[in-house]
C-alpha positions as CSV (number, residue, x, y, z in Angstrom):
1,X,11.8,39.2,-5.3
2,X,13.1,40.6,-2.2
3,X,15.5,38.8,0.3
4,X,15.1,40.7,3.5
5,X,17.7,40.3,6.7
6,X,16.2,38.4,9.8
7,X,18.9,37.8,12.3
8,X,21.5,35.3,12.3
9,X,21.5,32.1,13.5
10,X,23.2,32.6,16.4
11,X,20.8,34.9,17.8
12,X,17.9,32.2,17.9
13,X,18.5,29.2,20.7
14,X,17.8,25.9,19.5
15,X,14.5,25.1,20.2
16,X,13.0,28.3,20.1
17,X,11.0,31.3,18.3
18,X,12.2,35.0,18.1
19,X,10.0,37.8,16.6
20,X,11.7,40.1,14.2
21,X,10.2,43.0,12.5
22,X,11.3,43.7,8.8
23,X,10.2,46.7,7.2
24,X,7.3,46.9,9.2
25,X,6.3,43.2,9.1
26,X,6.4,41.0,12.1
27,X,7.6,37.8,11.4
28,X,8.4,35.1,14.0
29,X,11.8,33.1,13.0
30,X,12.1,29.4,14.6
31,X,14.4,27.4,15.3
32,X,13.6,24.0,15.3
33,X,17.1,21.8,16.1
34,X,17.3,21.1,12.6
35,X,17.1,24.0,10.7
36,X,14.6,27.7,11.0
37,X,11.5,28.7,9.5
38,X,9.7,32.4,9.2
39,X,6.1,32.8,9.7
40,X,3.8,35.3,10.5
41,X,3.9,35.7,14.2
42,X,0.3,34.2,15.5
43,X,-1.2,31.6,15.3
44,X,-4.0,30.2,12.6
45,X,-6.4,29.0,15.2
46,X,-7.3,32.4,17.0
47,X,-4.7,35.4,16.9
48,X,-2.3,33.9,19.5
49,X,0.9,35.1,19.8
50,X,3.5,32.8,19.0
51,X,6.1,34.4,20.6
52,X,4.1,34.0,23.7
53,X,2.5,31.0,23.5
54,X,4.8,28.6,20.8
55,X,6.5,25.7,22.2
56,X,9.2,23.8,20.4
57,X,9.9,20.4,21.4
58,X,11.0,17.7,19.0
59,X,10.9,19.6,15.4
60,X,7.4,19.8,16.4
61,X,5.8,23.9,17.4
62,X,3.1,23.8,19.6
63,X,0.4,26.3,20.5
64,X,0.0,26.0,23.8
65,X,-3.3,28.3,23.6
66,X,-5.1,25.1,22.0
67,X,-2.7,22.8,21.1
68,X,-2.4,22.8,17.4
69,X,1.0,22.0,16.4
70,X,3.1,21.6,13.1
71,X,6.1,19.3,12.5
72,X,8.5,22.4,11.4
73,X,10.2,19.7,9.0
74,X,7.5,19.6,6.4
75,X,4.9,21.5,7.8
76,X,2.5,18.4,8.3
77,X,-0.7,19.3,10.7
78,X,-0.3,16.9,14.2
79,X,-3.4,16.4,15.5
80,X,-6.8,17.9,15.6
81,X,-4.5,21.0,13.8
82,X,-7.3,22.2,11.0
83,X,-4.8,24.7,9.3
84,X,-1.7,25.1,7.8
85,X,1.1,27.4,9.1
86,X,2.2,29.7,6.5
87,X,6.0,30.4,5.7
88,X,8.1,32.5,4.6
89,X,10.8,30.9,2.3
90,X,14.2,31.4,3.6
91,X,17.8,31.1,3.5
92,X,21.0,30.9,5.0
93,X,24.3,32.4,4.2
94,X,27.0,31.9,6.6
95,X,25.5,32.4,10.0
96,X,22.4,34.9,8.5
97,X,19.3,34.4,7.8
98,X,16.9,35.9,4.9
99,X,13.5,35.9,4.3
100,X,11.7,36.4,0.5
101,X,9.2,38.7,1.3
102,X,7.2,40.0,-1.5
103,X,4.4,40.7,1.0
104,X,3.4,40.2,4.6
105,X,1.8,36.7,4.9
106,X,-1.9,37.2,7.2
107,X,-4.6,34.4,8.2
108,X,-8.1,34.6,7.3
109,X,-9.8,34.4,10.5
110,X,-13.3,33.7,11.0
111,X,-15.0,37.0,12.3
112,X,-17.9,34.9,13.9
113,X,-16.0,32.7,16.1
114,X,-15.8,33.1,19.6
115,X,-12.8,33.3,21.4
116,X,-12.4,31.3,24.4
117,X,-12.7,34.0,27.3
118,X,-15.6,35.5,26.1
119,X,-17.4,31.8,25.8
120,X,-16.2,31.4,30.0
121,X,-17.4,34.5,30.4
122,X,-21.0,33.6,29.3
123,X,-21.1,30.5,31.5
């Protein structure tokens, strides 16, 4: 087991994401009012960015691509959410934050699926 620096606390605003890069493993850090979570940086739907595109508003992330969202409490889906948001378990000492990474978490994405601009394209 390997606890791996983040950042601290202080450098994540309430309500907010920050994308860190350990090692050579991007990982998105949230804040969430209540307490943080690391995940891998995109989202489970299609690819998007978190960093970009997350939204945190009420303990709740949203991606604002398609609108899947996670209560950051438990990690419940909200929604029509299909998948679950993988995370990183963490911890906090004083004002830092730690990650166990034992290897970089990824999504299996569905090579098939079409992403949104290339179905407007077609219309």
């Amino acid at each position: 087991m390997n606890w791996k620096y983040l950042c601290d606390t202080s450098d994540i605003a309430s309500n907010s994401l920050k994308l860190v890069d350990v090692d050579g493993i991007r990982i998105v850090v949230a804040n969430y009012g209540e307490g943080f979570r690391a995940m891998p940086p995109i989202c489970p739907h299609m690819e998007e960015p978190l960093e970009e595109s997350g939204v945190i508003a009420s303990c709740v992330l949203t991606c604002t691509k398609h609108l899947w969202a996670w209560d950051l409490r438990n990690l419940d889906l909200i929604g029509e959410t299909e998948k679950p948001l993988k995370t990183y378990d963490l911890k906090q000492e004083g004002n830092r934050l730690y990650a166990l990474i034992e290897q970089e978490l990824e999504y299996d994405f569905d090579e098939e699926a079409e992403d949104d601009d290339d179905f407007f394209a077609k219309a």
